[in-house]
ZAZA-310123 format. One record per residue (C-alpha): y, x, z. Coordinates in steps of 0.2 Angstrom, whole numbers, padded with zeros to 4 digits, always signed. Each point is the difference from the previous one (the first is absolute). Layout:
REM ZAZA-310123
YXZ...
//
This chain:
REM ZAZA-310123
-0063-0053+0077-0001+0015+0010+0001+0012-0014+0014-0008-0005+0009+0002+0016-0005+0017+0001+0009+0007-0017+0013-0012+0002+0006+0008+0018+0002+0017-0006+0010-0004-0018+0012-0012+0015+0000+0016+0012+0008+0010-0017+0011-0013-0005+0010-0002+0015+0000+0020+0004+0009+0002-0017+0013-0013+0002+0020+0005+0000+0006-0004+0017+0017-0001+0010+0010+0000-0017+0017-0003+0001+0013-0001-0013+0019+0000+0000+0008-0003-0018+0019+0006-0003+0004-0004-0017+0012-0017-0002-0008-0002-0018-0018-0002-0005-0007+0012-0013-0016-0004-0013-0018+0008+0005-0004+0013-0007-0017+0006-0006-0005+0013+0014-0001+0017-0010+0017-0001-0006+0004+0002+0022+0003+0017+0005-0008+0007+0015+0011+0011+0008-0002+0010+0016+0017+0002+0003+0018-0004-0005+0003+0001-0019+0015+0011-0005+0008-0013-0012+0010-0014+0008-0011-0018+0007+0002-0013+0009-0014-0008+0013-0006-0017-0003-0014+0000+0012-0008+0007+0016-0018-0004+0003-0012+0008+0012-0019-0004+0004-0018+0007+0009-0014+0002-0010+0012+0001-0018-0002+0012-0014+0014+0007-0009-0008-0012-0015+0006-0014+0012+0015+0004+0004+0003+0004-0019-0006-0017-0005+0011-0006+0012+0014+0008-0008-0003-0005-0018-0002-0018+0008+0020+0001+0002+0005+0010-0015+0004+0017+0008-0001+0013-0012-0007+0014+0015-0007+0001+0017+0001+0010+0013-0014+0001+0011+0000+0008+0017-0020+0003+0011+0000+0000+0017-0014+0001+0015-0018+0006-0007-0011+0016+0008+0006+0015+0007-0007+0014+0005+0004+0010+0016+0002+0015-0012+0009-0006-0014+0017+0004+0006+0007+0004-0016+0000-0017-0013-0001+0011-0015-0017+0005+0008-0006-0016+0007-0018-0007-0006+0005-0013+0004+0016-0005-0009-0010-0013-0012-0004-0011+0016+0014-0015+0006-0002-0014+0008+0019-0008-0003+0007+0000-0017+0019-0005-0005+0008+0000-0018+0018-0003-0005+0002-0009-0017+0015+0005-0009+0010-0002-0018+0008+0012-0007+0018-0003-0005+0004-0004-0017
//
């Protein structure tokens, strides 16, 4: 019994370090698009130059831009824009072209969007 406890704490400790948390959402669109399969959503770091309409805000710690693109093809966006915020910084790294650590985030937020048809 003790060995099982013993493995089962650590796989618990991993499960809920790995969790989405404080997700919010905020949906736009008046009409309800069909899921999409998740590869045919863009991911987009900024603004596409061709004309689109929001359907949906969503922010989250602990997300990956997967999540937020699952999320999007959930609603039927044909894009989202994801934004990365917080993580590590170094004292030195006053230029974000140079930072080492411009992978790192501990908020992330997407904005699902259609393009107009």
């Amino acid at each position: 019994m003790q060995r099982k406890t013993r493995f089962a704490v650590p796989w618990l400790l991993l499960a809920i370090a790995g969790c989405v948390s404080d997700e919010a959402h905020r949906y736009y669109a008046t009409e309800r698009f069909p899921p999409r399969g998740e590869k045919e959503v863009e991911v987009l770091k900024t603004a596409p130059s061709r004309p689109y309409e929001v359907i949906a805000d969503f922010q989250a710690r602990g997300a990956s831009v997967e999540y937020m693109r699952r999320r999007a093809a959930e609603i039927g966006a044909d894009a989202v824009i994801v934004g990365t915020f917080g993580g590590y910084r170094a004292k030195s790294d006053d230029w974000a072209s140079e930072d080492k650590y411009g992978d790192t985030y501990s908020r992330i937020t997407g904005t699902a969007i259609r393009y107009r048809r």
